[in-house]
PDB file of N, CA, C and O in Angstrom:
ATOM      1  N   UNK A   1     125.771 143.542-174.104  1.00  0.00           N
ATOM      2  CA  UNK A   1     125.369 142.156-173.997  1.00  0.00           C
ATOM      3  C   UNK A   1     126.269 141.463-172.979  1.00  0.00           C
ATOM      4  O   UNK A   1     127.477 141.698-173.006  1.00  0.00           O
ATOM      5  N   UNK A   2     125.789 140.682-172.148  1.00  0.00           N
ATOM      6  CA  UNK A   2     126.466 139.737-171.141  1.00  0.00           C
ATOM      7  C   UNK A   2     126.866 138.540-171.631  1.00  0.00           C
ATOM      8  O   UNK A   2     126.233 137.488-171.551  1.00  0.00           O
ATOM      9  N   UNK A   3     128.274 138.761-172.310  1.00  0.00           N
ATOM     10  CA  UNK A   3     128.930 137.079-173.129  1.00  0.00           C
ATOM     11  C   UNK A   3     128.848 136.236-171.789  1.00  0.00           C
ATOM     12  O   UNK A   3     128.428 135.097-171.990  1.00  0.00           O
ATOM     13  N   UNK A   4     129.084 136.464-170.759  1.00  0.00           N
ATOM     14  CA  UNK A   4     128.985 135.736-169.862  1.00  0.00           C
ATOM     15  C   UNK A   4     128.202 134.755-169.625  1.00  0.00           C
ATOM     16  O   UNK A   4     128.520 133.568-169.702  1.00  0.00           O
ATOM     17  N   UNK A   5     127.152 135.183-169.329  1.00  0.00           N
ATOM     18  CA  UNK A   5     125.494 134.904-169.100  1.00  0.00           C
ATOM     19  C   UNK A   5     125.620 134.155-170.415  1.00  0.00           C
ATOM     20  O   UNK A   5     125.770 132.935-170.362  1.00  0.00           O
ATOM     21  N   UNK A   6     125.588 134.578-171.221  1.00  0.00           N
ATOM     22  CA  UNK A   6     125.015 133.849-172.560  1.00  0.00           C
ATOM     23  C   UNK A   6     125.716 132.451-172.858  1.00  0.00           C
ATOM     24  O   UNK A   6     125.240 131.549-173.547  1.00  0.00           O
ATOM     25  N   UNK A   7     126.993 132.453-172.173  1.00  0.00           N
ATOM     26  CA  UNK A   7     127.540 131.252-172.646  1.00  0.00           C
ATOM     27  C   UNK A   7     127.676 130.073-171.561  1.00  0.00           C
ATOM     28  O   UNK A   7     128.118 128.929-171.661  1.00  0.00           O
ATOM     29  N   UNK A   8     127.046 130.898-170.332  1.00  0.00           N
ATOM     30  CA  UNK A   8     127.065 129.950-169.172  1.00  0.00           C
ATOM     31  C   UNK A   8     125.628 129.459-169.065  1.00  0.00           C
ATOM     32  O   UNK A   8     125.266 128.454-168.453  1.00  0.00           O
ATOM     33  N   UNK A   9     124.776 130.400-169.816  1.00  0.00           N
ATOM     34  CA  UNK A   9     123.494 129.834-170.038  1.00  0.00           C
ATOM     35  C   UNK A   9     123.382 128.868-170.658  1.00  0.00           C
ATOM     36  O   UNK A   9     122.850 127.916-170.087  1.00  0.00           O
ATOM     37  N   UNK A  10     123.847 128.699-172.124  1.00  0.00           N
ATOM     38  CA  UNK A  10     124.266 127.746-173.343  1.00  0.00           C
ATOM     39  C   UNK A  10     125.303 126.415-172.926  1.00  0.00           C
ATOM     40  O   UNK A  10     125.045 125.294-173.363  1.00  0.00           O
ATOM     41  N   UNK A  11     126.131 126.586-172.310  1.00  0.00           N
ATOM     42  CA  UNK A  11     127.020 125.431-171.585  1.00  0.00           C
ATOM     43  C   UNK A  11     125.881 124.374-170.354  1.00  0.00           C
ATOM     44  O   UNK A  11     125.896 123.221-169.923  1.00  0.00           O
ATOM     45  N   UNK A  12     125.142 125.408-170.216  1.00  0.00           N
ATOM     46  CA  UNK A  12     124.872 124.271-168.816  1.00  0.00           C
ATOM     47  C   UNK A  12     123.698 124.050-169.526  1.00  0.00           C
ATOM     48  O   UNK A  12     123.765 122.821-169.541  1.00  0.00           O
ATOM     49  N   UNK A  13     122.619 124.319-170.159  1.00  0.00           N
ATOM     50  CA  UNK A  13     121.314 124.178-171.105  1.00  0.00           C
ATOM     51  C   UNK A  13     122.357 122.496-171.794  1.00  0.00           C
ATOM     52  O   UNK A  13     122.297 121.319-171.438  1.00  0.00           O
ATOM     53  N   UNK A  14     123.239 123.239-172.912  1.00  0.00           N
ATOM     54  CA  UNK A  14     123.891 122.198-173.472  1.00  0.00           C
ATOM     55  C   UNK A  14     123.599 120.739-173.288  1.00  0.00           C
ATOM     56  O   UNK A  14     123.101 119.801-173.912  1.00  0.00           O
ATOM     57  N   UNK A  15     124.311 121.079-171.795  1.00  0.00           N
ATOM     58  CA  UNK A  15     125.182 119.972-171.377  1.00  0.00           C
ATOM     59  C   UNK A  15     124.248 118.974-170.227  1.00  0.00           C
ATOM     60  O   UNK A  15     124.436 117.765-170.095  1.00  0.00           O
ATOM     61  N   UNK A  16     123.306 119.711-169.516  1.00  0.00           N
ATOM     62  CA  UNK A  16     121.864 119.292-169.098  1.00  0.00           C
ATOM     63  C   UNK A  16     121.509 118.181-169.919  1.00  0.00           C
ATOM     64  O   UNK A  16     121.474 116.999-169.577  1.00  0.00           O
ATOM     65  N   UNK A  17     121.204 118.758-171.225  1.00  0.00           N
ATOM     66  CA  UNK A  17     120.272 118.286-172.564  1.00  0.00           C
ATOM     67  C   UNK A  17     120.531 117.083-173.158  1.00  0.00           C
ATOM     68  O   UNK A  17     119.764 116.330-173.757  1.00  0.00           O
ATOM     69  N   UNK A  18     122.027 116.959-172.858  1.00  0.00           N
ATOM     70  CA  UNK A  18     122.613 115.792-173.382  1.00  0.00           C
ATOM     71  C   UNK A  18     122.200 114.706-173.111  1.00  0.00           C
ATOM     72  O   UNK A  18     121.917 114.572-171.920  1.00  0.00           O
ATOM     73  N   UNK A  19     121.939 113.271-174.168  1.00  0.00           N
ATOM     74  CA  UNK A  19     121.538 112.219-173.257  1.00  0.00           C
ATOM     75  C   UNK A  19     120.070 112.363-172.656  1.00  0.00           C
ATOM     76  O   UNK A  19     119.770 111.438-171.901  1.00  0.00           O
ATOM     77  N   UNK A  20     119.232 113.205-172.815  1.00  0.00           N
ATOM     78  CA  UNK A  20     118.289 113.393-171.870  1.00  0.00           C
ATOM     79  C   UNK A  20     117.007 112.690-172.923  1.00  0.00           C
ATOM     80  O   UNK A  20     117.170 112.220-174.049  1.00  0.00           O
ATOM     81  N   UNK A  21     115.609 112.810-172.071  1.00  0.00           N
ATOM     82  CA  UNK A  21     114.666 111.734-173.009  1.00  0.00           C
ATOM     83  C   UNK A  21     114.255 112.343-174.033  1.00  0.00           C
ATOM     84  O   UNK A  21     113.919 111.697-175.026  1.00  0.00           O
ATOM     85  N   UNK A  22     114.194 113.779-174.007  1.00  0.00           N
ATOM     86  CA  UNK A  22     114.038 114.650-175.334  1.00  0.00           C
ATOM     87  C   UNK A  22     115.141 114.545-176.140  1.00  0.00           C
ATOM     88  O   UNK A  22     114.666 114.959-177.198  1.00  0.00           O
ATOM     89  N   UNK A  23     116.074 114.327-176.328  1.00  0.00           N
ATOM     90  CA  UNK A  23     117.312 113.750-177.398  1.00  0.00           C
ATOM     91  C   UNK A  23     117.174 112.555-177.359  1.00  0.00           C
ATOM     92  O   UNK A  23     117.559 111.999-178.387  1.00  0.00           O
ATOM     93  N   UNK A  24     116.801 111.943-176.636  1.00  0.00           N
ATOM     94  CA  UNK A  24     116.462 110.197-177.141  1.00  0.00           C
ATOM     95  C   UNK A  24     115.181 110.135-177.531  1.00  0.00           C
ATOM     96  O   UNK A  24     114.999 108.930-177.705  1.00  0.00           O
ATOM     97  N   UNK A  25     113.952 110.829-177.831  1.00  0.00           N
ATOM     98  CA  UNK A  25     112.814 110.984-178.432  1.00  0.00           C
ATOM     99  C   UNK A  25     113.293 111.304-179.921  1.00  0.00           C
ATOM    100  O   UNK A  25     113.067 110.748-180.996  1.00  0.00           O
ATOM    101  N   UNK A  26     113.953 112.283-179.602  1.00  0.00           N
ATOM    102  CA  UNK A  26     114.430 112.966-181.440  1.00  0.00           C
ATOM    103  C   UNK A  26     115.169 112.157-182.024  1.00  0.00           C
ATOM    104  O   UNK A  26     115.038 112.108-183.247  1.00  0.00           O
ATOM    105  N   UNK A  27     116.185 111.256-181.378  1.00  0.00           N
ATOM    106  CA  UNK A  27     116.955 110.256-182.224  1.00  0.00           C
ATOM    107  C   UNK A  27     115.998 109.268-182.553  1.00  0.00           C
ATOM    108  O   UNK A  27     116.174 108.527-183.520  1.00  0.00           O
ATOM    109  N   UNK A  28     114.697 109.176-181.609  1.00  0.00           N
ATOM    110  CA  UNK A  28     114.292 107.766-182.236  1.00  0.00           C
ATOM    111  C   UNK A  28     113.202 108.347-183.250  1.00  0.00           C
ATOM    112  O   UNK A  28     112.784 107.466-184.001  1.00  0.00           O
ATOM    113  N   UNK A  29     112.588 109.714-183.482  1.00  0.00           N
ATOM    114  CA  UNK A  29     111.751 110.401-184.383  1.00  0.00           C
ATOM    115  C   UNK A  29     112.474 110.662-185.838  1.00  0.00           C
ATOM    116  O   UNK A  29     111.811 110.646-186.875  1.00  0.00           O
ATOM    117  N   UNK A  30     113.269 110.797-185.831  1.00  0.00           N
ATOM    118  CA  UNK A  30     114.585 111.184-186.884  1.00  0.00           C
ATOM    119  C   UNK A  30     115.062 109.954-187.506  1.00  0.00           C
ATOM    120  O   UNK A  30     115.257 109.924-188.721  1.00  0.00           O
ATOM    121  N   UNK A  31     115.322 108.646-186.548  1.00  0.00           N
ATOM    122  CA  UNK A  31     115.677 107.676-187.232  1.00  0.00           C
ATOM    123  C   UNK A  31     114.390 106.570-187.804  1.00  0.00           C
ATOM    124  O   UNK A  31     114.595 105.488-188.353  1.00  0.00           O
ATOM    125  N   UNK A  32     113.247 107.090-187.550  1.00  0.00           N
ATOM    126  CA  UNK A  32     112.240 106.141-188.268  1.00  0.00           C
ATOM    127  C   UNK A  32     111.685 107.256-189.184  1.00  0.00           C
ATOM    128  O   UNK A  32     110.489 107.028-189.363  1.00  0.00           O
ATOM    129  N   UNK A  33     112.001 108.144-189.701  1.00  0.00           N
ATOM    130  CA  UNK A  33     111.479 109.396-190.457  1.00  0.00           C
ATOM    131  C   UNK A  33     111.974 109.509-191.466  1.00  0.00           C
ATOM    132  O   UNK A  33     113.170 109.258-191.617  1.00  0.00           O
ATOM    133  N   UNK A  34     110.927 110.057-192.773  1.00  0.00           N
ATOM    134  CA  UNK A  34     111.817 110.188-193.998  1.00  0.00           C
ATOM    135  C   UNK A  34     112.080 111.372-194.288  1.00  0.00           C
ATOM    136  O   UNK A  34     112.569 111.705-195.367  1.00  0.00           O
ATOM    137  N   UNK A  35     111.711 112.357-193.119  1.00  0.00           N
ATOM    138  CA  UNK A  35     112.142 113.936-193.160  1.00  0.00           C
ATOM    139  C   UNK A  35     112.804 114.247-191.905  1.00  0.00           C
ATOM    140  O   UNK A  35     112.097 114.908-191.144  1.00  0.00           O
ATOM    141  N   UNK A  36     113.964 113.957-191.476  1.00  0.00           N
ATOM    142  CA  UNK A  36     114.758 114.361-190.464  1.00  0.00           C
ATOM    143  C   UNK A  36     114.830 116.000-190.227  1.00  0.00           C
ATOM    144  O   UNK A  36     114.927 116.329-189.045  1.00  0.00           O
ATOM    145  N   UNK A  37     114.799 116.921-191.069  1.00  0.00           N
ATOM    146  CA  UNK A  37     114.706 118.279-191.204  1.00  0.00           C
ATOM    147  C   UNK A  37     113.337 118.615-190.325  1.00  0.00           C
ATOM    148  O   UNK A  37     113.298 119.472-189.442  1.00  0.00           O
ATOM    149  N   UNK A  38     112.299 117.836-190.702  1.00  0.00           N
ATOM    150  CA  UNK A  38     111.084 118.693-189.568  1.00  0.00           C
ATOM    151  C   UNK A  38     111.228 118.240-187.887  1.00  0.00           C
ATOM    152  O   UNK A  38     111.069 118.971-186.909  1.00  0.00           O
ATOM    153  N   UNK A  39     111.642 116.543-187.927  1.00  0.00           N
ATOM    154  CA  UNK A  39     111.945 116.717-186.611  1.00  0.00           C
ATOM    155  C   UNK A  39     112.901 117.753-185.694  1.00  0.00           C
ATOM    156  O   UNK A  39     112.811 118.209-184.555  1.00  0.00           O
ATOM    157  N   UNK A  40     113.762 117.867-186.676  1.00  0.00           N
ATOM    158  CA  UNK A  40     114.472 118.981-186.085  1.00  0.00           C
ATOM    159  C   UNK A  40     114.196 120.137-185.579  1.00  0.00           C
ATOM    160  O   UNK A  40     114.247 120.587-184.434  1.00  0.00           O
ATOM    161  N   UNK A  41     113.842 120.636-186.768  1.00  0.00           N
ATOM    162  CA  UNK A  41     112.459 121.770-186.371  1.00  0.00           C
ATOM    163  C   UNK A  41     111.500 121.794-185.699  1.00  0.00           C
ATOM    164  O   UNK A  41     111.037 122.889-185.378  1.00  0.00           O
ATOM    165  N   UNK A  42     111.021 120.849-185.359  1.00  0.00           N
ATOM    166  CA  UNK A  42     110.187 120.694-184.242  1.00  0.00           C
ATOM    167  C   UNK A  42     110.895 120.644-182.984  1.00  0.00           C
ATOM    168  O   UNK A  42     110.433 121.495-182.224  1.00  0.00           O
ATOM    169  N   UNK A  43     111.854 119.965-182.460  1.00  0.00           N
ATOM    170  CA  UNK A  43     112.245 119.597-181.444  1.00  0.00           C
ATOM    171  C   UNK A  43     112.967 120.738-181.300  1.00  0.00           C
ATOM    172  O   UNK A  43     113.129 120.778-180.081  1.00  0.00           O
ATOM    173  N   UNK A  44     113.597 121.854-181.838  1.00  0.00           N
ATOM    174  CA  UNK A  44     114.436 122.418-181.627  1.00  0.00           C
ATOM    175  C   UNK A  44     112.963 124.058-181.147  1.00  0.00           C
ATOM    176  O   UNK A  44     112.990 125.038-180.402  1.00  0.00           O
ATOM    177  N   UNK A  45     112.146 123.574-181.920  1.00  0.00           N
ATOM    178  CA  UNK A  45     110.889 124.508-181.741  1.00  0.00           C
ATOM    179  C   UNK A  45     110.459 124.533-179.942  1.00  0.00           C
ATOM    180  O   UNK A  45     110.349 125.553-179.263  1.00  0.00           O
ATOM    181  N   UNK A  46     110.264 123.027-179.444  1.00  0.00           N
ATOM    182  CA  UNK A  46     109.575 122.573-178.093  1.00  0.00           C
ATOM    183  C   UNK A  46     110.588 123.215-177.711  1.00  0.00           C
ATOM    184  O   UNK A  46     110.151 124.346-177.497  1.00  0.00           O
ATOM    185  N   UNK A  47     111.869 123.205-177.447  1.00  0.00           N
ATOM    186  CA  UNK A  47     112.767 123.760-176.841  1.00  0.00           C
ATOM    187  C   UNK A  47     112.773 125.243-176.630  1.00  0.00           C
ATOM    188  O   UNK A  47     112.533 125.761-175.540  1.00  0.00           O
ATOM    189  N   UNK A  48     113.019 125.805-177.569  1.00  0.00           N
ATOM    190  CA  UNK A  48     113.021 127.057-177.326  1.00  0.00           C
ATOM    191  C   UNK A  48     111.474 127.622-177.044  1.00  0.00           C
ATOM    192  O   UNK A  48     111.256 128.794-177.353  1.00  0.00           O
ATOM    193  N   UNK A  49     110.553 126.945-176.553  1.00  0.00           N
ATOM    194  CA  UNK A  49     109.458 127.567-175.843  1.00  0.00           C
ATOM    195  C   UNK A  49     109.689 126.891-174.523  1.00  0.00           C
ATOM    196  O   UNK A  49     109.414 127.716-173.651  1.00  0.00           O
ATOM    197  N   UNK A  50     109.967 126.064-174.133  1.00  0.00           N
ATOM    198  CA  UNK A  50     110.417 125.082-173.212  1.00  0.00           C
ATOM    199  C   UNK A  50     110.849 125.844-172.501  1.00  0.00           C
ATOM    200  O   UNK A  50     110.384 125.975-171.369  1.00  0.00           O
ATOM    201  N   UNK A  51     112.110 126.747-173.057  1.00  0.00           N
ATOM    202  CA  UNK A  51     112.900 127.486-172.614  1.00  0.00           C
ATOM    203  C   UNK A  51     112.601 129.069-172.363  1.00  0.00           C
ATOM    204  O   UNK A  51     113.076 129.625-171.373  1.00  0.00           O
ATOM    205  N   UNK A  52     112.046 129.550-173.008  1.00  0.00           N
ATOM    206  CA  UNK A  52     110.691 130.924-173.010  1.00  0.00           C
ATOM    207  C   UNK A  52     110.032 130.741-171.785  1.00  0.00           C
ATOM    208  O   UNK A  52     110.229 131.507-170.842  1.00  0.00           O
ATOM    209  N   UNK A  53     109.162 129.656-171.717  1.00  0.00           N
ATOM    210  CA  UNK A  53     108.412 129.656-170.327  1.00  0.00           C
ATOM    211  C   UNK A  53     108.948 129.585-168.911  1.00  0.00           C
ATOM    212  O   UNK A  53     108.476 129.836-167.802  1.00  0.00           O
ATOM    213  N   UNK A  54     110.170 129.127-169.388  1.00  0.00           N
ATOM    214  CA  UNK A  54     110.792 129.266-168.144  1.00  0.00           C
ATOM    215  C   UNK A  54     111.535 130.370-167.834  1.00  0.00           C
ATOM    216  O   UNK A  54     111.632 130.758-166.670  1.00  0.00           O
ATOM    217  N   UNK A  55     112.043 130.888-168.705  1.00  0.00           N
ATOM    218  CA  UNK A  55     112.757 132.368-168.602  1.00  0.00           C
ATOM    219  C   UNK A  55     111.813 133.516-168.032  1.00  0.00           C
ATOM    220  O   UNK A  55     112.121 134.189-167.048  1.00  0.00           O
ATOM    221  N   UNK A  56     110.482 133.690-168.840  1.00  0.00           N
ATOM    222  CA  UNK A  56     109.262 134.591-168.430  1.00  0.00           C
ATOM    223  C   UNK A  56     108.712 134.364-167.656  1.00  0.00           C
ATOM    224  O   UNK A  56     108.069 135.370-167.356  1.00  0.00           O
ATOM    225  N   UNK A  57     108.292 132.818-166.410  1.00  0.00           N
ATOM    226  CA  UNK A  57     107.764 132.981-165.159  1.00  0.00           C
ATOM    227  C   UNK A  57     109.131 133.279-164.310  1.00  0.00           C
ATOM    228  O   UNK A  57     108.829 134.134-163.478  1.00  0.00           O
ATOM    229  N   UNK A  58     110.704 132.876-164.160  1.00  0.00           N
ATOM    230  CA  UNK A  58     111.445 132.976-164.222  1.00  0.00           C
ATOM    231  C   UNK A  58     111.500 134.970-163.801  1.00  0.00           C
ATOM    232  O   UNK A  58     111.446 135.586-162.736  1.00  0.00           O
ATOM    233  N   UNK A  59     111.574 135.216-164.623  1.00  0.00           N
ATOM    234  CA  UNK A  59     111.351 136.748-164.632  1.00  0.00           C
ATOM    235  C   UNK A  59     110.457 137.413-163.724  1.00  0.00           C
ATOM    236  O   UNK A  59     110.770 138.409-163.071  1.00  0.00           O
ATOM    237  N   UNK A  60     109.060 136.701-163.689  1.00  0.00           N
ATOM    238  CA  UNK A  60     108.297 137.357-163.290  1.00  0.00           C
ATOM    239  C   UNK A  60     108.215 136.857-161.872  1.00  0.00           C
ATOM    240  O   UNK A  60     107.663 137.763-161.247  1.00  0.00           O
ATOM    241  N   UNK A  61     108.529 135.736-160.952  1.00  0.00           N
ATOM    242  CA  UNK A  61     108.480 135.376-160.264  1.00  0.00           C
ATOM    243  C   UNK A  61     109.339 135.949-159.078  1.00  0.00           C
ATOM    244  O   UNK A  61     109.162 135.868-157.863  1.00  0.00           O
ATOM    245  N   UNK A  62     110.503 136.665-159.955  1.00  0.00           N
ATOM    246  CA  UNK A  62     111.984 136.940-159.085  1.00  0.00           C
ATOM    247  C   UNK A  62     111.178 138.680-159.206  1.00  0.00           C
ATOM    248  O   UNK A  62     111.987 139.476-158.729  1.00  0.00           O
ATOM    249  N   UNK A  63     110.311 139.175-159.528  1.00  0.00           N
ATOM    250  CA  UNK A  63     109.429 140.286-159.059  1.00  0.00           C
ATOM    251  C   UNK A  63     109.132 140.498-157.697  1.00  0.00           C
ATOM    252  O   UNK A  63     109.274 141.512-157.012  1.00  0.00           O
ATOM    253  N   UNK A  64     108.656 139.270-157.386  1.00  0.00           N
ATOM    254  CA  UNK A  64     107.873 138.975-156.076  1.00  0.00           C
ATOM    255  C   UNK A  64     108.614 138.145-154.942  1.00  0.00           C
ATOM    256  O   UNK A  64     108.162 138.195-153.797  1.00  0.00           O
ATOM    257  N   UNK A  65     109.638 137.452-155.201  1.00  0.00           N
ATOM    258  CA  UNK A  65     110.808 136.767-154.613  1.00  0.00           C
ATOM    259  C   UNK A  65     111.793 137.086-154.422  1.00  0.00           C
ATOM    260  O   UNK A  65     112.095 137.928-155.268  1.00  0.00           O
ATOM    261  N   UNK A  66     112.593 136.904-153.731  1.00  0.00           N
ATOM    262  CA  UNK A  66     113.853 137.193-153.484  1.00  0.00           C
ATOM    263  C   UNK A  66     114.974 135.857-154.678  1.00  0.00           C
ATOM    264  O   UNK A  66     114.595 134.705-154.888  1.00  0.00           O
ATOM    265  N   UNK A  67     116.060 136.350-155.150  1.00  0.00           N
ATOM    266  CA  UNK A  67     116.435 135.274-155.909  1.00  0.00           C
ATOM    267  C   UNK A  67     117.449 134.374-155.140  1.00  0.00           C
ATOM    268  O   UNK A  67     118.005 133.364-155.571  1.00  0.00           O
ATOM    269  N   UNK A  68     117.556 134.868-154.090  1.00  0.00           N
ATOM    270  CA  UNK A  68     117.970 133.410-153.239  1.00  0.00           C
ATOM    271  C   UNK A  68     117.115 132.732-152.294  1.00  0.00           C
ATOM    272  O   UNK A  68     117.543 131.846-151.554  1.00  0.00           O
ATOM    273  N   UNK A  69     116.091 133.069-152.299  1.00  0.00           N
ATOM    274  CA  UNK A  69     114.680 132.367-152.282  1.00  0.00           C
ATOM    275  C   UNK A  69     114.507 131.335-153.388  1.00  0.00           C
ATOM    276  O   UNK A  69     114.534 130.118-153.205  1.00  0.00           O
ATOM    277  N   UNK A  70     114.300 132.039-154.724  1.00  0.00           N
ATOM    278  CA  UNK A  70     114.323 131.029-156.065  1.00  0.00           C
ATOM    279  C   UNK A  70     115.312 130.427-155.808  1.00  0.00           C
ATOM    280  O   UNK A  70     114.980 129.243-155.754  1.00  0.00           O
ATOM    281  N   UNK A  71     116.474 130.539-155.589  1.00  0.00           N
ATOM    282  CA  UNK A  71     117.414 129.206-155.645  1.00  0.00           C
ATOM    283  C   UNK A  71     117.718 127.995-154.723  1.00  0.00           C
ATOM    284  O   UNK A  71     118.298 126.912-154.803  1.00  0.00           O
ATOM    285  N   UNK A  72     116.953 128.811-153.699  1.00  0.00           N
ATOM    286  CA  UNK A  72     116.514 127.885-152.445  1.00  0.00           C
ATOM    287  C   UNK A  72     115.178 127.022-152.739  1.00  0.00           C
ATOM    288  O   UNK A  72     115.039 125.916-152.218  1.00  0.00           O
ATOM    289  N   UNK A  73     114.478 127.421-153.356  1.00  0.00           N
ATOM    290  CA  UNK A  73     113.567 126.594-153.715  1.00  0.00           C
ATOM    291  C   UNK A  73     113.838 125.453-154.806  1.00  0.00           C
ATOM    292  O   UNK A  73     113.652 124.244-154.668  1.00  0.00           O
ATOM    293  N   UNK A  74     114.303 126.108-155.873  1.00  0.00           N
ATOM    294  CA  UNK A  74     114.801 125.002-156.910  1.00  0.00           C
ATOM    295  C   UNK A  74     115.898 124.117-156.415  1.00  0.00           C
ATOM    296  O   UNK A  74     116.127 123.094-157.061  1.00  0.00           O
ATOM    297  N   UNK A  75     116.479 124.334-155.537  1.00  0.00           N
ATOM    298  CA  UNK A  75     117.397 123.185-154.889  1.00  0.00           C
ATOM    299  C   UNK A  75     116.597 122.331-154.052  1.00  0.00           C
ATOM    300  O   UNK A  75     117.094 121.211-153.939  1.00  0.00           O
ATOM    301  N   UNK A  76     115.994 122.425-153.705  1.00  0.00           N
ATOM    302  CA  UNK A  76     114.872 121.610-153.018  1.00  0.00           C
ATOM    303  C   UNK A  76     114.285 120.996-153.656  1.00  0.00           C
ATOM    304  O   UNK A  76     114.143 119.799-153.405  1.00  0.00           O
ATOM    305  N   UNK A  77     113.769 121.534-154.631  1.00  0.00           N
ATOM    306  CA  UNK A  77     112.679 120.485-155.704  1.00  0.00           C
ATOM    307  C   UNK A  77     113.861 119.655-156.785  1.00  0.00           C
ATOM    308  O   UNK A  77     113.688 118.739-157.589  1.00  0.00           O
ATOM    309  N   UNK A  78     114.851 120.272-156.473  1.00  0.00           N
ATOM    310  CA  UNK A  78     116.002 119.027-157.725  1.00  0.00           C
ATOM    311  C   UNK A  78     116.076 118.404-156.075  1.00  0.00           C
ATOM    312  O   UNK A  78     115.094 117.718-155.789  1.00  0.00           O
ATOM    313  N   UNK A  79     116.828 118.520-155.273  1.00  0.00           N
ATOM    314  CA  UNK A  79     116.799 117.323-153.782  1.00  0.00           C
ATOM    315  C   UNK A  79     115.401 116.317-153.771  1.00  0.00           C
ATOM    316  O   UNK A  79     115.327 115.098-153.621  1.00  0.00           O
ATOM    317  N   UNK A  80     114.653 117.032-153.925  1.00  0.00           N
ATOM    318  CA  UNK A  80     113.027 116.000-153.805  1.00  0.00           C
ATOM    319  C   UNK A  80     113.141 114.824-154.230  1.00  0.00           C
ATOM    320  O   UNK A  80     113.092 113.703-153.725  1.00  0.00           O
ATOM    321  N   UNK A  81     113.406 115.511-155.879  1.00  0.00           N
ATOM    322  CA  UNK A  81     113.270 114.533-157.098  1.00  0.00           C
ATOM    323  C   UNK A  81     114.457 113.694-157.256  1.00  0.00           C
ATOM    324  O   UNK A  81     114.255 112.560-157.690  1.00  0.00           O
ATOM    325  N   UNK A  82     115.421 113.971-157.037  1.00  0.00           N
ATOM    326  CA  UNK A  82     116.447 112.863-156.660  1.00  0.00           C
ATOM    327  C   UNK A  82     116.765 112.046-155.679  1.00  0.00           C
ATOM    328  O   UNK A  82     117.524 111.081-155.766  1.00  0.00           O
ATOM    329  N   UNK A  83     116.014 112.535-154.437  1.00  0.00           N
ATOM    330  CA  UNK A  83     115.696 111.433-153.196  1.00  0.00           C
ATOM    331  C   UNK A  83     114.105 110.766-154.391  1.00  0.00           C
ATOM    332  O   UNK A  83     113.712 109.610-154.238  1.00  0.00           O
ATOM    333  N   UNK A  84     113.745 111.266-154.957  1.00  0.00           N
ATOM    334  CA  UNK A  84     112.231 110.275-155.081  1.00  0.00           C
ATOM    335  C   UNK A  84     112.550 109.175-156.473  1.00  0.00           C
ATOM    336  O   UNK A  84     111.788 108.416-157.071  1.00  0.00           O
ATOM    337  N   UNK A  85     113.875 109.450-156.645  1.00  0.00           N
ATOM    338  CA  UNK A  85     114.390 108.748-158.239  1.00  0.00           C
ATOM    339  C   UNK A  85     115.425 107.779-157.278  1.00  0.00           C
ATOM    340  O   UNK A  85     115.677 106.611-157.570  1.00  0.00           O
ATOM    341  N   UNK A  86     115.880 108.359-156.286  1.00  0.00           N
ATOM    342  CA  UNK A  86     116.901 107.235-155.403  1.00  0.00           C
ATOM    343  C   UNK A  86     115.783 105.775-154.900  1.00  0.00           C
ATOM    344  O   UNK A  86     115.967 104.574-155.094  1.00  0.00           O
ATOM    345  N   UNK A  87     114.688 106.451-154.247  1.00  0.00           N
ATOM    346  CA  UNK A  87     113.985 105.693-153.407  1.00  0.00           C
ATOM    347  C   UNK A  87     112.747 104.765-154.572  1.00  0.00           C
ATOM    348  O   UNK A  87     111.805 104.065-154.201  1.00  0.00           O
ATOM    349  N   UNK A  88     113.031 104.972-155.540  1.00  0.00           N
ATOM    350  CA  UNK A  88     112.036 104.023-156.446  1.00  0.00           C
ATOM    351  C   UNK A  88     113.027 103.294-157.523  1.00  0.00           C
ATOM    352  O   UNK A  88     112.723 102.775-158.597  1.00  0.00           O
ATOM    353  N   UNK A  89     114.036 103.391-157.032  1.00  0.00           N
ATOM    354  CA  UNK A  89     114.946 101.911-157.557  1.00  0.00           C
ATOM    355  C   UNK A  89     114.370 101.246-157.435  1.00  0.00           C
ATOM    356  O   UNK A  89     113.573 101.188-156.499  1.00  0.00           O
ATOM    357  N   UNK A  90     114.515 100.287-158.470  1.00  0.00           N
ATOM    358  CA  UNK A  90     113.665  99.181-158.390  1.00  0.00           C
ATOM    359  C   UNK A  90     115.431  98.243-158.707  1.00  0.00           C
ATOM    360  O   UNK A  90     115.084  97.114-159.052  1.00  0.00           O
ATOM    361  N   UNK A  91     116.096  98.266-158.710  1.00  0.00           N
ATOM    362  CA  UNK A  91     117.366  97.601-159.102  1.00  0.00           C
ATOM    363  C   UNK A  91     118.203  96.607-158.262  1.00  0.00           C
ATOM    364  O   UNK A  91     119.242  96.133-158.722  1.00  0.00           O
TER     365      UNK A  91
END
C-alpha cells in the first residue's frame, strides 16, 4: 500500500473540502434536522461517489493521455475558473 498517496490524497481532499458549499449545505441540513446521523450519511455518501467518479474517469482517461497532459489541462480549467470568479466580482 502507498501510505504516501493515501495521506496526501486525504490531506489535500481534507483540506480542499473545508469551508466549501458542500460543508455549508450539511451544516445548514444537520442544523434544521431532527436526524443529523442521515445527513451525514448522505453527505458523506455524495462524496465518496463524488470521489469514485473522479478517480475512474481519472483512471481511464490517463489510458489515453499522457499525465502531464492531465495536469496541464486541469491547471487550465482551475486558471479559467479563477480568472472567471476574478472577473465577475461584483464587489
Amino acid at each position: 500500500m502507498d501510505w504516501q498517496l493515501l495521506f496526501l490524497s486525504f490531506g489535500t481532499i481534507f483540506l480542499s473540502e473545508l469551508g466549501d458549499k458542500s460543508q455549508l449545505a450539511t451544516l445548514s441540513l444537520s442544523g434544521s434536522s431532527t436526524a443529523p446521523r442521515f445527513v451525514f450519511i448522505g453527505s458523506a455518501a455524495a462524496l465518496l461517489v463524488a470521489s469514485s467518479i473522479g478517480v475512474f474517469l481519472g483512471d481511464s482517461i490517463s489510458v489515453f493521455l499522457p499525465t502531464k497532459l492531465l495536469k496541464a489541462i486541469a491547471a487550465l480549467l482551475f486558471a479559467i475558473m479563477a480568472m472567471r470568479l476574478f472577473m465577475n466580482n461584483d464587489d
